[in-house]
N, C-alpha and C positions, 0 to 999 in steps of 0.2 A: 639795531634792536637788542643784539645781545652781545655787550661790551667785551665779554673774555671769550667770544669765538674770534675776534679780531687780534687778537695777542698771541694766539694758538696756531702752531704752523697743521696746514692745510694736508688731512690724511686720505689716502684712497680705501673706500671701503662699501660693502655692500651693503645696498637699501636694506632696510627691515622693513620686512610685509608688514610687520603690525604696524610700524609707524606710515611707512604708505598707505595703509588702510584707512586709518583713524585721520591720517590728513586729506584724504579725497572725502569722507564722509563728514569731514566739518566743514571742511569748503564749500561743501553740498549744501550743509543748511543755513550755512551764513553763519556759524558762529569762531570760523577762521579765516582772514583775510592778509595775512602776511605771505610774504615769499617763503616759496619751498627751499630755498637755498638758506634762507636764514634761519631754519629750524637744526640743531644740531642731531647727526645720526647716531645708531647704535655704536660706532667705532669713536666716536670722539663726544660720547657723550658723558664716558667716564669722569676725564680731567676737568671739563666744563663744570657738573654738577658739584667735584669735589672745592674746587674752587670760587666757586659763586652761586652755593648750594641750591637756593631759590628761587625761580621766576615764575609767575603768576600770569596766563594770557586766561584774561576772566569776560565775560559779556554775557550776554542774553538777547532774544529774539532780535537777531539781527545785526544790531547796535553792536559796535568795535571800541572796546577802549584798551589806553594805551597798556604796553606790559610793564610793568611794577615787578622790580626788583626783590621786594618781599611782601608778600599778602598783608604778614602782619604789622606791617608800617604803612599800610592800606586801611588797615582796621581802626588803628590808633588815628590815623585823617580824618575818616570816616567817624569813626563814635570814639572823639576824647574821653570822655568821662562815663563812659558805660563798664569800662572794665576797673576791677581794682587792682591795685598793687602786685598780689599774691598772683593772680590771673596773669597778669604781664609776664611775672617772672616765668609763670610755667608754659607762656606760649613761649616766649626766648631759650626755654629747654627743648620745647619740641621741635624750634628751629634748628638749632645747632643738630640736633640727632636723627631728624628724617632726610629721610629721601637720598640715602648714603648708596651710589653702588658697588657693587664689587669686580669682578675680575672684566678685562675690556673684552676679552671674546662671548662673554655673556650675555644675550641680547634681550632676556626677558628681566619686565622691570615688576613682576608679580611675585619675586620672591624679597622677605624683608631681609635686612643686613645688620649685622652688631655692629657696636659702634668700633670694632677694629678693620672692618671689612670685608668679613666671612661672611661667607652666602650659610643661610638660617631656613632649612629647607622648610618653609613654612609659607601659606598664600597671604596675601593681602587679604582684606575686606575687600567685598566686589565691589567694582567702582558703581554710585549708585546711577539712574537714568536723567533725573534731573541735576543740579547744581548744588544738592544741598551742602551746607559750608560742613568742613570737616578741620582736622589742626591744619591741614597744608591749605586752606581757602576762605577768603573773607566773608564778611558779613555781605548779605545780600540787600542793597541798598530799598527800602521803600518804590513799590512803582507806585506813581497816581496818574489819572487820566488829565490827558494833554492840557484838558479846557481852566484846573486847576493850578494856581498860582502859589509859589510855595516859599518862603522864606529862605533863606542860607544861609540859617543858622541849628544849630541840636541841640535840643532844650533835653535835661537831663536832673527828675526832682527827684532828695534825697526824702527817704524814707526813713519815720522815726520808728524806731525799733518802736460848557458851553451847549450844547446840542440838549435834545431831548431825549436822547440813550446816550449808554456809553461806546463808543466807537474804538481809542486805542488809550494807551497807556504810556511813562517813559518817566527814566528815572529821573526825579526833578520836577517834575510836572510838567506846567507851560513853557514854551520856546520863549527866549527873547527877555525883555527886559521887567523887572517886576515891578509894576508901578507903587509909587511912594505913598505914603499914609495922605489920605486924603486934609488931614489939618498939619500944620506946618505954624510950628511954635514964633511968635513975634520976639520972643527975648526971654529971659532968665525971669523976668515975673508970669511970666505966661504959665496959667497954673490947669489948661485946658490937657484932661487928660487925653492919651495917646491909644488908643485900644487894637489889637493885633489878635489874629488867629490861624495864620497862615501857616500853621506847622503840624504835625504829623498830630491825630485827633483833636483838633481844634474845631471847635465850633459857634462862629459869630457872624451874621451876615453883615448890620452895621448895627453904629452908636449914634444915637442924636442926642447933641445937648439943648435941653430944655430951660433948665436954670443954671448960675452957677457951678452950683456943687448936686445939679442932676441929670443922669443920664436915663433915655430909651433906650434898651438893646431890643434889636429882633434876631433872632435866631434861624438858620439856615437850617429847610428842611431838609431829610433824607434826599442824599444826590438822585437827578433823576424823576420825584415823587414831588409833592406838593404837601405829604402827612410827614407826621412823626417828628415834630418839635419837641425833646424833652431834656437831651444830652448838652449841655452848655461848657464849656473851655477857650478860656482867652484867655488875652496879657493884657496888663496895665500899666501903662509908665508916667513916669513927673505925677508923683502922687507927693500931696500935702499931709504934715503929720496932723493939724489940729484941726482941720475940717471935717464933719459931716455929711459926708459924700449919699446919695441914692441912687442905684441901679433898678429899674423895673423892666423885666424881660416882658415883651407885650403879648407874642404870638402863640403861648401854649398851649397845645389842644387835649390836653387828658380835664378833664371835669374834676377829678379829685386826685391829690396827691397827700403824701406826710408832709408836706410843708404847712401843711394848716394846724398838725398834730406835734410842731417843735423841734421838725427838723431843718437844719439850718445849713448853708452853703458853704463847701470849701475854700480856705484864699492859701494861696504859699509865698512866702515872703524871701527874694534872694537873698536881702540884708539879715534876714532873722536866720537862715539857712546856711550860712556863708560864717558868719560872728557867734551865733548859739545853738546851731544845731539841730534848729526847730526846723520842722517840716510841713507838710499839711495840716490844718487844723480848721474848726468849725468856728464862722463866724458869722457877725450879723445879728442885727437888733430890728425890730418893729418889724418881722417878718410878715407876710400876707402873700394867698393868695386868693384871687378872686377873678370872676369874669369882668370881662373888658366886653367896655360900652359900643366898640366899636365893632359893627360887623361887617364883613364882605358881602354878604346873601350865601355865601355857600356852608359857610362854616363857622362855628363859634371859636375863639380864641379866650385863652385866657392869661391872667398879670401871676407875675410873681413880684414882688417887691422887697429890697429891704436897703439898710443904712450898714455905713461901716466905717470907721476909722483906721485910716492906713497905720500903721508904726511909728514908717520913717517918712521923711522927706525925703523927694528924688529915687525913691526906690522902683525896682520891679515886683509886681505884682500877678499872681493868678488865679482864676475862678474857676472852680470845677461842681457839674453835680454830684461828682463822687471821685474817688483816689483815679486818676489816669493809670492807664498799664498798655503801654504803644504795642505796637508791632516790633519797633526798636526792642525795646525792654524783654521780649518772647528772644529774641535773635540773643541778646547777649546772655541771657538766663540760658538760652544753648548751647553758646557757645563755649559756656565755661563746663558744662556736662560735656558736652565732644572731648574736651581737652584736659577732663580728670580722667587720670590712668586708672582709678579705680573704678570711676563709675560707667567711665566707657565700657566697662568688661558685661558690665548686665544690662545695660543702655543702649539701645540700639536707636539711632534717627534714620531716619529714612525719609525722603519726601511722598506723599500723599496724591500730590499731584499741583497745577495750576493755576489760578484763583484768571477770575475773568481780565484784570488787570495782570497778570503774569506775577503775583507773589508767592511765594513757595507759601503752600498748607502742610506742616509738619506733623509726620507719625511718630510716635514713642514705642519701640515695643519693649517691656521692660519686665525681666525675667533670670534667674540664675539658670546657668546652664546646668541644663538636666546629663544626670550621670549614665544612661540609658534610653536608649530609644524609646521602650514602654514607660519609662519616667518620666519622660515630655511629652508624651501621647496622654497622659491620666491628668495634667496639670488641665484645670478649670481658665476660661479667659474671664474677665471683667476689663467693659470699656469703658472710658471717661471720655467727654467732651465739654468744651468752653468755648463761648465768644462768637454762639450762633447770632446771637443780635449783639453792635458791634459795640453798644453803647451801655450794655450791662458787666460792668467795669469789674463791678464786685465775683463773678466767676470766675476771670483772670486767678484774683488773689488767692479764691479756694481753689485753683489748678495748682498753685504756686507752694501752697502750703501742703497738698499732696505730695509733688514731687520731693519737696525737703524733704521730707519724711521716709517715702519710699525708697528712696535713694540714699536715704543715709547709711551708717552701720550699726542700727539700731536692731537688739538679734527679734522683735518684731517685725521690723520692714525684713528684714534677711528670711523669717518664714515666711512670709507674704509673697517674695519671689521665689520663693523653694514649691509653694502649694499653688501658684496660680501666675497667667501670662495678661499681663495690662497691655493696654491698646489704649494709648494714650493721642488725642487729637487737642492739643492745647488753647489754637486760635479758629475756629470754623468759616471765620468771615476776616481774612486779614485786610481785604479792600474797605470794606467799611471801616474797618478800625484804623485805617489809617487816614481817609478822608473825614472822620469825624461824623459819621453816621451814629443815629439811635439805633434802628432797626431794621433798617432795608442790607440788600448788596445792592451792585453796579448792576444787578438786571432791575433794578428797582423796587423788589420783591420782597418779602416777608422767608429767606430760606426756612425759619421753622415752621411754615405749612408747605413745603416741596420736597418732604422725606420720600413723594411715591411718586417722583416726576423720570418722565424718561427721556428727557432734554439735558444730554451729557455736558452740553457748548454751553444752555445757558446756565445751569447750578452745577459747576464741576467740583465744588467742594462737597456737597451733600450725594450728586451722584456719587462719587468715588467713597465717601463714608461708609455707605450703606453700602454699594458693592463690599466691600472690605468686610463688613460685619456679616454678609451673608456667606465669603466664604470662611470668613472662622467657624461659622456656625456647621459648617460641611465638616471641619477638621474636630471641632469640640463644643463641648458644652460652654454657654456665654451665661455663666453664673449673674451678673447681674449690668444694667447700662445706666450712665446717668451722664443728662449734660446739665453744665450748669447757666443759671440764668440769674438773673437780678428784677425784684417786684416794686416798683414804687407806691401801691395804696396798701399793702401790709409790713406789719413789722414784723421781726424775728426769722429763722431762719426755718423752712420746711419744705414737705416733697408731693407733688405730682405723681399716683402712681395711675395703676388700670387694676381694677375689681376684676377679678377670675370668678366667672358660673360654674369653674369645674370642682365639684365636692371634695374631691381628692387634695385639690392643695386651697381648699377653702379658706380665707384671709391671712393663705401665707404671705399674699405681696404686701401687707400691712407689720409681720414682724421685721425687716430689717428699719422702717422708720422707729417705729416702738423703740426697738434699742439703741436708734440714736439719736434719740432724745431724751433716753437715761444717760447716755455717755457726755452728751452736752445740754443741760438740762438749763443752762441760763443763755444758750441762745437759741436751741430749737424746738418748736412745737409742733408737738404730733396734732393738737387739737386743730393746726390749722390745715392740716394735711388733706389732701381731697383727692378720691382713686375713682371718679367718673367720668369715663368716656363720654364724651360729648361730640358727637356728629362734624361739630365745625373744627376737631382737632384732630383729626384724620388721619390730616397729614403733618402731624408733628413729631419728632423724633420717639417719643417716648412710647407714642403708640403703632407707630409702625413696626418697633421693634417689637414690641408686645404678639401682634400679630406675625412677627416672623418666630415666636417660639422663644423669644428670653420672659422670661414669668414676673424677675424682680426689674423693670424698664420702670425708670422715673426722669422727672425732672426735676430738679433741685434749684427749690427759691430762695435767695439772700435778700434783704430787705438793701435799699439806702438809704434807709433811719438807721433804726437802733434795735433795743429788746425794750421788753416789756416782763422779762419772766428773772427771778433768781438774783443773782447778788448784781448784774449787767443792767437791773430794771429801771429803766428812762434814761440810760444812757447809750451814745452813736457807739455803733461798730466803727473798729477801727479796722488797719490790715491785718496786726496781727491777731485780730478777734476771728478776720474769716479763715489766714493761715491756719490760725488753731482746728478752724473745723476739717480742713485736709486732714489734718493727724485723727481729727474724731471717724472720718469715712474710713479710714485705716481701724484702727481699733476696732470699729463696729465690724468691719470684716472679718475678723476674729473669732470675735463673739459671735456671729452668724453659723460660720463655717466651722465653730468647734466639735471633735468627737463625740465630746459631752455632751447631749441636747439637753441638757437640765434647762439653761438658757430660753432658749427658744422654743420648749414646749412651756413655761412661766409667762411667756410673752403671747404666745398661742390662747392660753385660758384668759387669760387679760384682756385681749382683746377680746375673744366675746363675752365677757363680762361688759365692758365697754359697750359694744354692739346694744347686748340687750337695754342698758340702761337708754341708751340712745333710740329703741324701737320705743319702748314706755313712753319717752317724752314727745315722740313724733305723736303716738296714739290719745297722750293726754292733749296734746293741743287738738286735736281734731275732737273732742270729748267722747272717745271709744276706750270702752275696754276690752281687754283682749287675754288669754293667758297664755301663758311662752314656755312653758316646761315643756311640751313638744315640738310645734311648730312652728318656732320662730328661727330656723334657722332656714326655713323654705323662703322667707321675705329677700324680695330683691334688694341689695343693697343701694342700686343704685334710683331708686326711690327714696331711700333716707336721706341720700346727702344732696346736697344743693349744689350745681354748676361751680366750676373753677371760677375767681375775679380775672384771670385772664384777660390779655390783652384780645380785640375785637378780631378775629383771621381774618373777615371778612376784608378789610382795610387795605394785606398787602396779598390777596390770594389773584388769581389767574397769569396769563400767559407773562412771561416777559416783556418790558416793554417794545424793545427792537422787533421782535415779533408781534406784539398787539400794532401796531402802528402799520406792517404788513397788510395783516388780517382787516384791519381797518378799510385800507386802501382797496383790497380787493371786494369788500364788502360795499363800498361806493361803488365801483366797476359796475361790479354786479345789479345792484340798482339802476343806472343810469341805462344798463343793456334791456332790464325787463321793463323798463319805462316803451321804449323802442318796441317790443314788439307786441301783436294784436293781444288783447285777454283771449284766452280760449276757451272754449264751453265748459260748464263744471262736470259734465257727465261724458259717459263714452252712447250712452243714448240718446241725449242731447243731438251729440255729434251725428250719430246716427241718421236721425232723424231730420235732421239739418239737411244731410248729405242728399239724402231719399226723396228729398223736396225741391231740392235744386234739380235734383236728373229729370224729375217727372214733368217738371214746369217746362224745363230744356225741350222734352218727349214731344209734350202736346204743342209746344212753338213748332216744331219742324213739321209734324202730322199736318198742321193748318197748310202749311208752304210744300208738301208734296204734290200737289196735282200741277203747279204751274212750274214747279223742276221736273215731273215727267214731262209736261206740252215740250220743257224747253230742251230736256236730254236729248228727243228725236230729229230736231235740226242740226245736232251736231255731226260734221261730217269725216270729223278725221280722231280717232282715237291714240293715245299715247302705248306707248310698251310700260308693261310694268317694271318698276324700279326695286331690283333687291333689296335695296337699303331703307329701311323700315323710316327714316327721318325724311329723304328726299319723299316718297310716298308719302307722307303724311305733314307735306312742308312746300307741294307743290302749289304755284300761284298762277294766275292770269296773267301772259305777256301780249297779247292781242289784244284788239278793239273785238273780235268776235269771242265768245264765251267757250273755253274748252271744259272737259271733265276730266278727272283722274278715273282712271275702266283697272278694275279689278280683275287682276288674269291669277290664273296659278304660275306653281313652278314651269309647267310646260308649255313653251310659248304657245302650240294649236288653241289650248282652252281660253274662254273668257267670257265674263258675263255681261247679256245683252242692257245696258241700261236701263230700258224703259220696262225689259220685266222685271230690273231689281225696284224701282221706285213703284212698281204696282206691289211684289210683292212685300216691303215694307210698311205700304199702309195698310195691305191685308193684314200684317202680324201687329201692328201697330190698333186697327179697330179691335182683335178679338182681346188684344190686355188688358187694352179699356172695358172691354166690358166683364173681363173675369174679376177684374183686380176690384179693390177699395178706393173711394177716391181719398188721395192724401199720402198713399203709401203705394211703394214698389216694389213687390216680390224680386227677392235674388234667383240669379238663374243664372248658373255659369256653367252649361255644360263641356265636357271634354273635348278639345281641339279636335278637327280630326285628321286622321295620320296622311290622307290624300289631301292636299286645301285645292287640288286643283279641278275637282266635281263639283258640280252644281248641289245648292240644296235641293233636296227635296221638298214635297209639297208638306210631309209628317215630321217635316227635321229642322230646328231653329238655325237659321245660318248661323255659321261662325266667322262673327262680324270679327274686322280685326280690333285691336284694345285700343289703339290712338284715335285722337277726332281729330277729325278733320275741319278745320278752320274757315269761314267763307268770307272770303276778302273782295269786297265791292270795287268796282271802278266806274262810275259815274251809276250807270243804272242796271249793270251787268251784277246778278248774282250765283255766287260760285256753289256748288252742290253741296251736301254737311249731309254725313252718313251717322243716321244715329250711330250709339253702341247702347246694345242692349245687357251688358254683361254691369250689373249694379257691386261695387265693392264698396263693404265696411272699414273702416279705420279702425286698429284696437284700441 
């Protein structure tokens, strides 16, 4: 396993605890399974590392793979064309220069080393909990769920400037062999296109060719779910340059989109991409969409349609509904921040936590280091989030153009981390986004309505978010939160906020949109901005933060069309149209937070300028008039404005499905046990009454049969001992052909009562109830035991009959004695 301990003569020397430690605790969880002898120790681990500086033992949950010589000849396997040039070179720097140790009796590997071999008395970074890659560790490969079949190959575009839940996961997908495209070309004329989607966000269930030059696509719902058709990404091969090709996707379930309004589908071309440098670009003629005639009974679907002409001949082709930005693309956009020595310095990654399929969710904290304890105490937090729904493509690119920016040495991004600490979440749902999901995760779910879920296993990205923001909120003030999302029935770009009732900061959560859509005034509109809490959005990010105490909590909508405002009007956003808006959320932070508020109290009057004209026009359509130079700032806002277009909650809200499927099963259970037993009365007086009816009927049967069980108690000539045990006494049977009785003694064997005065005196107490009582009902009467049971009653004293009945078991014509009980009990 490791070639240069074989070369190396063999030294005596003593175990390191640490390293004993750390190798019983990974052996422990499965993520080390080699021999203890082939790990090199603190005494000979000097000459090893200086001479084959490198070795990588990497895996995850379980899974052993082989060790690699150098990570980053691991990376380079792994994602050829993800990294550039300049990237290469500075990971082949960090190679040559890490992981150096110094003197051989030195057993700790937490101090760093200069490159001549002096100990640098300085700690490491603490190693983090998870895996997350750092310069010495590769990229972490895609997990998807087993039942998934995945190509091997990594698509990589350049940019122009099984079951009913998910069960496990594993890198690669499915085991075994991946079956081959269901059409299989005849010959070099064969001009029947090839269609593929089997790669990391792809989304194509099949293709049916109807004509020639026309294809059916349907499109695969959210894994898991049966909704949420909208996200589409394939390949195309053996494409003809001069034909008129048509694709109609059949199954889409939104009723309205901008593709009615001119917006037009992605394709990327390898030959245009490879020869001229072109990238993604909008194409497509005779657009349409419309409902489809064909329904299920459960659900309407709807067509998108259009025409295209390939380029080239023989080329590769791809379809997107908007610019892709994998999982992949997040990892190497990391990895090249880990591995700049400058930005590492104010850049901190960390892992977040898990993702249901085991993908790391990554943290940013991103901050210049404060010069004083109370100077990093006074700094403000602002958090960013992207890529809660997996298939709103366009958030990526505004995360992406944030970090450029912040990150740069731009001396605004340099105040920005001198005055405040970001909490940056870049991907929130990296399972979906790598299975080609719209909207759901692997619990099958809608994560933005389960911001206030207490189910850590099934939404571990969203738990851990929110834990996170609530203890910053304990350390500091959370100046403002936004995650980004993507809208497809609006154009332009704008924000979700929540209306404050409290006078004091009366439509402050409406001045930070105000000024950024002065700062970008041809792609974003405030006019479409909407701050109404709506009941069915509860549980979505922007207002649970709200409710935990951040004031400025939004959600930020990106169209994928275009604009409609400014010199941008009727034309598509591109990447760098949404990049640009990261640097405008920067700027506008600025302006926000300046000590001047000249700003922001101009934007303040504005806004209710705004306001009022908008009360007027609500009052003129109703045809009231009203006057407003006092009291119109008591109207509730959230009467003026109309519901968010949001997408429906209801769609992807309740339990997970691996749990509803549970809850299911025992909800059957449960039916099938209450089928099973008797209905019960609906009252407790019912019951009552029931009960009182039964004793009484019981009563007057036995009273009719007492005088021919006295005739017959006084032939009896032999009496039993009483039996202590209260079961044999009230369980005793006929074993004769002559009839015995069970005789009531006390404790003390002398006493016992003569039968034929107990049967007189029953029916004495037996006439006078009847004639006290009502007929229909039975007086309760349970008086207190008495502490002697082995005295006779008296004439003025109810006996103290015992509680059990006695049972009377026939044998041909022989009947056995049945002592009433007089004591009536209610059920509650």
């Amino acid at each position: 396993m490791f070639p240069a301990l074989e070369t190396e003569p063999k030294q005596e020397a003593l175990p390191d605890p640490y390293e004993d430690f750390m190798y019983h605790h990974l052996q422990y969880y499965g993520y080390f399974k080699a021999q203890r002898g082939s790990l090199p120790n603190s005494a000979t681990h000097q000459h090893v590392w200086k001479n084959n500086p490198r070795y990588l033992l990497s895996g995850s949950f379980g899974e052993r793979e082989d060790v690699i010589p150098d990570p980053l000849q691991k990376e380079k396997l792994l994602w050829p064309t993800c990294l550039s040039s300049a990237v290469h070179r500075q990971l082949d720097a960090v190679s040559r220069d890490s992981l150096m140790l110094g003197s051989p009796l030195l057993k700790s590997r937490q101090l760093l080393h200069d490159e001549f071999g002096e100990v640098n008395p300085c700690l490491r970074e603490p190693r983090d909990l998870f895996a997350a890659f750092s310069s010495s560790g590769a990229l972490q490969a895609p997990r998807w769920p087993t039942e998934c079949e995945v190509i091997k190959e990594n698509l990589h575009h350049i940019v122009p400037t099984e079951g009913s839940y998910f069960t496990s996961s594993r890198v690669g997908g499915k085991r075994g062999i991946i079956r081959e495209l269901a059409v299989t070309l005849q010959g070099p004329e064969d001009n029947t296109l090839l269609f593929e989607s089997r790669f990391e966000s792809g989304n194509l269930q099949k293709a049916v060719r109807v004509d020639t030059y026309e294809y059916e696509l349907t499109l695969r719902t959210d894994l898991y779910t049966n909704k949420h058709t909208q996200w589409f990404y394939f390949r195309v091969q053996n494409t003809r340059k001069d034909a008129t090709y048509r694709f109609t996707i059949v199954n889409l379930l939104k009723p309205k989109s901008l593709y009615t309004t001119g917006m037009k589908p992605l394709m990327y071309s390898q030959m245009d991409a490879s020869t001229h440098n072109i990238g993604w670009r909008r194409e497509g003629n005779e657009i349409r969409y419309y409902k489809n005639n064909r329904d299920n009974g459960q659900q309407l679907f709807y067509c998108l349609t259009w025409t295209i002409q390939f380029p080239h001949d023989q080329d590769t082709c791809f379809f997107a509904h908007f610019y892709p930005y994998t999982y992949t693309d997040l990892q190497c956009y990391l990895l090249s921040v880990v591995n700049n020595p400058v930005q590492s310095q104010f850049c901190k990654l960390r892992t977040l936590c898990r993702s249901l399929a085991g993908n790391t969710v990554y943290l940013l904290t991103i901050t210049n280091p404060a010069r004083t304890p109370q100077e990093a105490a006074a700094k403000k937090a602002v958090v960013l989030s992207a890529r809660v729904h997996p298939g709103e493509s366009n958030g990526s690119w505004i995360m992406k153009g944030f970090l450029d920016f912040i990150l740069s040495n731009s001396p605004d991004a340099q105040l920005l981390r001198d005055i405040f600490v970001f909490k940056v979440v870049p991907m929130l749902n990296p399972d979906g986004v790598i299975v080609g999901n719209y909207r759901c995760s692997l619990a099958g779910r809608d994560l933005n309505r389960h911001y206030k879920t207490i189910l850590k296993e099934s939404f571990p990205c969203i738990w851990y978010t929110r834990n996170m923001i609530k203890r910053l909120l304990e350390e500091r003030e959370v100046l403002l939160y936004c995650d980004f999302h993507g809208h497809s029935r609006k154009n332009n770009i704008f924000l979700y906020g929540c209306g404050s009732s409290d006078r004091k900061h009366w439509l402050h959560e409406r001045v930070f949109p105000l000024m950024l859509s002065k700062n970008a005034p041809d792609k974003f509109s405030f006019h479409s901005c909407n701050f109404k809490v709506q009941k069915c959005k509860e549980g979505t990010g922007r207002v649970v933060m709200w409710r935990m105490g951040i004031l400025n909590s939004y959600t930020m909508e990106s169209t994928f069309g275009g604009s409609t405002l400014g010199n941008k009007r009727d034309t598509h956003f591109t990447t760098e149209d949404l990049k640009s808006l990261g640097y405008h959320v920067c700027d506008t932070l600025l302006d926000f937070c300046d000590p001047d508020r000249t700003k922001f109290m101009q934007c303040l009057a504005e806004l209710k300028e705004l306001l009022q004209q908008e009360i007027r026009k609500k009052f003129n359509e109703l045809g009231q008039d009203m006057d407003l130079e006092g009291s119109w700032s008591d109207i509730s806002l959230s009467d003026i404005e109309s519901s968010t277009s949001g997408s429906d909650s209801s769609l992807s809200d309740g339990l997970p499905l691996h749990l509803l499927n549970t809850a299911h099963e025992v909800n059957q259970k449960t039916k099938m046990y209450k089928k099973k037993k008797k209905k019960p009365l609906q009252t407790r007086k019912q019951r009552n009454e029931q009960y009182q009816k039964n004793n009484l009927m019981r009563e007057l049967k036995l009273t009719e049969d007492v005088p021919e069980r006295a005739g017959f108690a006084s032939t009896l000539q032999k009496q039993p001992t009483f039996l202590r045990n209260s079961e044999n006494a009230s369980s005793s049977t006929m074993r004769n052909d002559k009839p015995r009785l069970n005789e009531l003694r006390g404790r003390d064997k002398g006493t016992s009562l003569d039968p034929s005065k107990m049967a007189s005196l029953i029916l004495t107490k037996n006439k006078e109830r009847m004639q006290t009582e009502k007929p229909g009902f039975t007086v309760s009467c349970s008086p207190k035991r008495s502490t002697n049971p082995s005295q006779e009653p008296v004439p003025d004293m109810k006996p103290n009959w015992s509680r059990h009945r006695y049972p009377a078991t026939k044998r041909g014509r022989a009947t056995m004695t049945v002592y009433p009980s007089l004591h009536i009990y209610t059920y509650p």
